[in-house]
N, C-alpha and C positions, 0 to 999 in steps of 0.2 A: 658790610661794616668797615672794609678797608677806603682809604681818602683813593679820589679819583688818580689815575698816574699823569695826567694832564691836567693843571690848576685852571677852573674854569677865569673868564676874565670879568670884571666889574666895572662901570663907569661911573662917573657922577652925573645925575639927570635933570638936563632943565627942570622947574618944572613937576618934575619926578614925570615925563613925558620919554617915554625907550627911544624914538628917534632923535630927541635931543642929547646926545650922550658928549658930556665936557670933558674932563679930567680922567683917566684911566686910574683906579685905586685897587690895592690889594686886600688882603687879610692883615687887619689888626684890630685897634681899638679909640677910641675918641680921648683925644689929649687930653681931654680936663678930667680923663680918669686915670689911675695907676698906671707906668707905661709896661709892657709888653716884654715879660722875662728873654734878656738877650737870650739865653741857648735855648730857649721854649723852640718847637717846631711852628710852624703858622699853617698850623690845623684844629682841627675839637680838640687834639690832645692839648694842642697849648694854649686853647682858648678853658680849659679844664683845667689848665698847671696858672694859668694868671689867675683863674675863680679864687685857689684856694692858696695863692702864695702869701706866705706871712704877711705883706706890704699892703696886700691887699685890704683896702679897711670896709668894705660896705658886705662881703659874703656872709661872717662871721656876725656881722650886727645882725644881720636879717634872719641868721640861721636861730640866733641865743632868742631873737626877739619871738619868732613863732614856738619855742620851746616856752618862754614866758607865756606866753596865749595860749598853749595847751593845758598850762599849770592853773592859771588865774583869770583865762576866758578874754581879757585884755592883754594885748602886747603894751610896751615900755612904747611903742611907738603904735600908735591904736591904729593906724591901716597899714596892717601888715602887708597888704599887696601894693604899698606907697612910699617909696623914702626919696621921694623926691620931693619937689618944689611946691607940689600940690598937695602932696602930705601932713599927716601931723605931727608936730613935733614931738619927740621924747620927754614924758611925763619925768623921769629921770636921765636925764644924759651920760651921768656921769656912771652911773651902775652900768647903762648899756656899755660904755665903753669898755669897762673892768669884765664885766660878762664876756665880750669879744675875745679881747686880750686871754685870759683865763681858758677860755676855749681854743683858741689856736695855741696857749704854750702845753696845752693838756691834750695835743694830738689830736686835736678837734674828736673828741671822745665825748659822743652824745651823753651817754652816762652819765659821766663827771658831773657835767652841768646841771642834767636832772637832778641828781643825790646833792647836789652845793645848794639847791633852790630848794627841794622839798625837806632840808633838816635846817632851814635857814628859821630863825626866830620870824620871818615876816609871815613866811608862808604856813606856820604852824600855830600864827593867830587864831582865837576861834571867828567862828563867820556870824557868831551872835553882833547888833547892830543896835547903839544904841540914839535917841535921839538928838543927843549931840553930835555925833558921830556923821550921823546920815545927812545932819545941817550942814555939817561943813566939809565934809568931803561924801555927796548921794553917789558918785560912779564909781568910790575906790579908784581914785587915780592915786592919791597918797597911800595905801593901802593901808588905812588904822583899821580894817580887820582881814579875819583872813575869806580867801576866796568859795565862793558859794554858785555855783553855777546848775545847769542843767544838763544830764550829758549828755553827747553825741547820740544818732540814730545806732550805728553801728556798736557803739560801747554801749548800751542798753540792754540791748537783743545779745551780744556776747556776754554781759552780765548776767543777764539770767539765765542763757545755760549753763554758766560757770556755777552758779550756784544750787542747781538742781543736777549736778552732775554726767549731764550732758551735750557739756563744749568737745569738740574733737578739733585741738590745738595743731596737728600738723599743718607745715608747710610747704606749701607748693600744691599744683595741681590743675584740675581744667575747674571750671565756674560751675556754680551748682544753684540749683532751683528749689529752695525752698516752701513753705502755703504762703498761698497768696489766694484771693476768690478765683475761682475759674470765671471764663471770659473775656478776661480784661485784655489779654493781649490782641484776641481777634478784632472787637471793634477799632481800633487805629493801627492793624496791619495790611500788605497787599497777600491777595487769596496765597500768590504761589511763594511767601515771603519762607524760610525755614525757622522763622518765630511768629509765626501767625497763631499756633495753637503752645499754649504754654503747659508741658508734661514736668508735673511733677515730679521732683527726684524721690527715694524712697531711702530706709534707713540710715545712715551714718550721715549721709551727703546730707541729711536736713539739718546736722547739729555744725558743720563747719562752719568756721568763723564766719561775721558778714563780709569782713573784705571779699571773700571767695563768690558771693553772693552773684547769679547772673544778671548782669544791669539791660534791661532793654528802652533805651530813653525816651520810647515815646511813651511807654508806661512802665514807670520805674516802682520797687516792689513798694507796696501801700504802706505797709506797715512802717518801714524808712520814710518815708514820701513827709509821714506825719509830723515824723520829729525834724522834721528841716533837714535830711538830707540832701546834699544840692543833685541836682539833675548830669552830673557829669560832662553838659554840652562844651561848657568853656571850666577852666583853671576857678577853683574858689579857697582861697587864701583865707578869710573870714566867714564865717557861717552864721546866719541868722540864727536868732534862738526867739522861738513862739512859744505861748502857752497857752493850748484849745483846750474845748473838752474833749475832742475829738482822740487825743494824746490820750486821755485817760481810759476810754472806748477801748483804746487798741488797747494796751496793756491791761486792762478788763478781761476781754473776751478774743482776741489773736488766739489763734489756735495754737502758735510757738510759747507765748506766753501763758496760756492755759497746761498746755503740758511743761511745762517748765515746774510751772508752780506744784504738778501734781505726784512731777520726781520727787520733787525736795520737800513732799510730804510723805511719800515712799522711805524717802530716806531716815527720816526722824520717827516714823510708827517704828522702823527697822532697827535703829540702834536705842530706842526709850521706851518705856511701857509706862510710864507714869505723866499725866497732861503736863505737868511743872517741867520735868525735864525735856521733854518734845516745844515745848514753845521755849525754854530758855537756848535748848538748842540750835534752833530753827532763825530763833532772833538774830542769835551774834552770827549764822553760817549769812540768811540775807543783809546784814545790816553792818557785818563789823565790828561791832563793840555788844557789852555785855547788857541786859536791859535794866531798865529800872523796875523800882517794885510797882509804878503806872502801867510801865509798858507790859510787865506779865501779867495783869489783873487786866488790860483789854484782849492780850491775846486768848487768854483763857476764857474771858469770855464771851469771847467771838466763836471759839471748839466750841463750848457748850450752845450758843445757836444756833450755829449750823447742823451740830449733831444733832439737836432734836427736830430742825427743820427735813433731816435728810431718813431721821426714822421716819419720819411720816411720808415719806414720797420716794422709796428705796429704788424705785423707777428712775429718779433725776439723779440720783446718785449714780447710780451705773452709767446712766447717759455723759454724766459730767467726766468721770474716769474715767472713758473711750475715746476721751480728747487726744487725738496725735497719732501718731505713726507708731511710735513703742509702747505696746502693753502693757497695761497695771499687772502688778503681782496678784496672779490670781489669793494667795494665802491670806491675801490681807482681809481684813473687813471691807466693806465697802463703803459704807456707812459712814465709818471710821475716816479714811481714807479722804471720801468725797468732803467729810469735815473741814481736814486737815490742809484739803488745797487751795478750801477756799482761805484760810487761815496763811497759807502761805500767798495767792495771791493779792491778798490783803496787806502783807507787808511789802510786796512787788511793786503797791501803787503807791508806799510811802513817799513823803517828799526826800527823807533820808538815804531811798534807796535811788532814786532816778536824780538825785544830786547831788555834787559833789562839793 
């Protein structure tokens, strides 16, 4: 990690041909950018201290811009991985700027800028859209409402542990191996390769966050794969967003999602004995907010189908509550139970809950 004790030499190349070497150049930076903090060192450190010196004006834009794109799915500047000449221009220039500005006299304090964007009157629009609305502004460049998106593979899958209370939030650590189908990894591995055969991790390690998730790129885990997550080969600044049914599959029947859904019916037989209070419950723990008197009249009677689907086949019940690595509470019903997850996976595939 320490700079070499001999500064290697550079030259300028016919060409860009290594035997035609012209001009001998050092460590700096291209004139028509901010110049070069005189007491900077001319190393990473001071190619690190020009990134983020106040004077600096392109770090700060790019940084506020992808914080925007996290919030409302488009940056102020729509190719985030572009602010040059091929780029597009700022839908608002003048907010990027004050954005900028704002973040570097605020310590460049990621924070800040989230909490300044997410209590702003724009971004607390509703994302209801009306037909005049969508006539004159269909991409939300203007933003006349507020942002509606679909989310990430990784915040999906963390979401639903979060809310069946089986996310394990620490940080740090070595990569872990969550379900995935067996086989996938032998067909496009070599025989003596150390990921030819993919071993499943077993308790805690299945519920850590995705980031922690072991990536192998020639087969990256399915269930990510689906929602667009990128392949990790090259830097991806902008991430496509599809909508298959293939999306709705996984979150159907994913064994992570299946037991997910069948915690956080664990957990609401556990703290309610009455169907009203277990589905009002269940509603605001996946969805946020409190339900309407529609939403608890289909929840309820979603329990009551499945409960009588599940007296009659107490076989598919059991089978269904076996889903996962952590065991159903044996005290519960089963019946019951097997009811209840499908009631909670039912709200797992809401558009409300996999959008934001």
């Amino acid at each position: 990690m320490q700079e070499r004790g001999q500064q290697p030499r550079a030259w300028v190349l016919a060409r860009g041909e290594y035997d035609q070497r012209r001009a001998e150049v050092g460590p700096g930076v291209p004139e028509i950018l901010p110049r070069f903090p005189a007491d900077a060192p001319r190393n990473r450190l001071g190619l690190a201290q020009w990134l983020v010196h106040p004077e600096h004006p392109l770090t700060a834009r790019v940084i506020v811009n992808r914080l925007w794109q996290s919030l409302f799915g488009t940056g102020l500047v729509k190719t985030a991985e572009d602010f040059g000449v091929m780029g597009e221009r700022p839908s608002h220039p003048e907010l990027l700027d004050w954005l900028a500005v704002e973040f570097v006299e605020s310590g460049w304090n990621i924070h800040h800028i989230l909490k300044l964007i997410t209590t702003s009157a724009t971004y607390q629009q509703s994302a209801l859209v009306t037909h005049a609305k969508l006539a004159a502004d269909p991409d939300n460049r203007l933003f006349a409402r507020g942002p509606r998106l679909r989310l990430d593979a990784e915040v999906l899958r963390d979401q639903a542990l979060a809310v069946s209370g089986l996310l394990r939030d620490d940080v740090g650590g070595p990569g872990v191996r969550p379900y995935q189908p067996a086989g996938l990894w032998k067909v496009v591995s070599f025989t003596n390769s150390n990921t030819s055969q993919f071993k499943q991790d077993s308790g805690d390690a299945l519920y850590r966050r995705s980031l922690y998730t072991f990536w192998k790129r020639t087969s990256p885990p399915p269930s990510m794969a689906a929602f667009d997550a990128p392949t990790r080969e090259q830097c991806t600044v902008r991430r496509e967003r599809t909508n298959t049914p293939l999306q709705a599959l996984v979150l159907m029947n994913d064994m992570q999602f299946v037991e997910a859904a069948r915690r956080l019916a664990e957990r609401a037989l556990k703290l309610h004995e009455d169907d009203d209070a277990r589905a009002r419950w269940m509603f605001h723990t996946a969805l946020g907010r409190p339900d309407t008197g529609a939403d608890l009249a289909d929840v309820l009677a979603a329990a009551r189908g499945f409960r009588e689907i599940f007296r009659q086949d107490v076989g598919a019940a059991q089978e269904l509550i076996q889903t996962g690595d952590s065991r159903p509470d044996e005290a519960l019903d089963a019946t019951e139970l097997a009811a209840w997850t499908l009631v909670a996976n039912t709200l797992m595939n809401r558009d409300d809950f996999i959008c934001k």
